[in-house]
N, C-alpha and C positions, 0 to 999 in steps of 0.2 A: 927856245921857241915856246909861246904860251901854247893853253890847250886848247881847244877848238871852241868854238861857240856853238851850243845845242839847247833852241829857246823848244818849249812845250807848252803845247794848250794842256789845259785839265785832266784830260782824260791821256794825252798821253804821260805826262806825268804821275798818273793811278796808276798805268800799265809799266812802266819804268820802275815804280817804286818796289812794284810786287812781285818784278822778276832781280830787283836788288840791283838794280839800274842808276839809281841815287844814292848818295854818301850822306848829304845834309842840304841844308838852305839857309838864306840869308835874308834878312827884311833889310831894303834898303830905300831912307826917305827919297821920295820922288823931288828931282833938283826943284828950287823956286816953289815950292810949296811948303803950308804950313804945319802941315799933318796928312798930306797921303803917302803910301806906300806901295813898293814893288817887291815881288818876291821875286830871289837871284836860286837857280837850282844850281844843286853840285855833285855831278854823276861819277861815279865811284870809280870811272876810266881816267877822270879827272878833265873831262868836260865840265862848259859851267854855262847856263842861258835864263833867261827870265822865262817866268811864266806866263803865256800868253793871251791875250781874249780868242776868243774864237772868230767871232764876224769878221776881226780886221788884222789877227794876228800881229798890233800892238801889245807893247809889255800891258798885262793886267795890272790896274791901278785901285788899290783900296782907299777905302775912306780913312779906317783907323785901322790902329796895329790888330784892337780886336777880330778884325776882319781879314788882316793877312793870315794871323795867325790860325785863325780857322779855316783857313783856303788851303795850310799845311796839314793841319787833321785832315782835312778831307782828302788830301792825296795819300795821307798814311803817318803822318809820324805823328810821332808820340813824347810828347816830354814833359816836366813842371814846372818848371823855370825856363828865365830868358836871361841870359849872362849878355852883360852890355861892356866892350872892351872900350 
């Protein structure tokens, strides 16, 4: 049985991350596009959901990786590299 699906806006993703509610995250190209991006979270229960908009709670869609990647600073993580499998 997979694990549940658990999508977050912004802010609950802040609050997730700071009570250690997140494992990691994922950028994932948005289908039929050239260059935007979705972030996929990965909750340390082993839930996993996209990061949401807030107005329409659609997945949030970035222009460039720049911009996903900085949506994951903002919720809290921290790294310096991007390992691409």
């Amino acid at each position: 049985m997979s694990a549940p699906e658990c999508n977050r806006t912004m802010e609950q993703a802040r609050r997730d991350f700071a009570l250690g509610r997140l494992s990691g995250a994922m950028l994932l190209r948005v289908p039929m596009t050239a260059g935007h991006w979705n972030v996929r979270l990965v909750g340390a229960k082993g839930d996993a959901g996209m990061l949401l908009e807030v107005k329409n709670l659609a997945p949030q869609v970035f222009a460039s990786l720049d911009q996903a990647v900085q949506a994951l600073e903002q919720i809290g993580f921290a790294f310096t590299q991007l390992k691409v499998q």
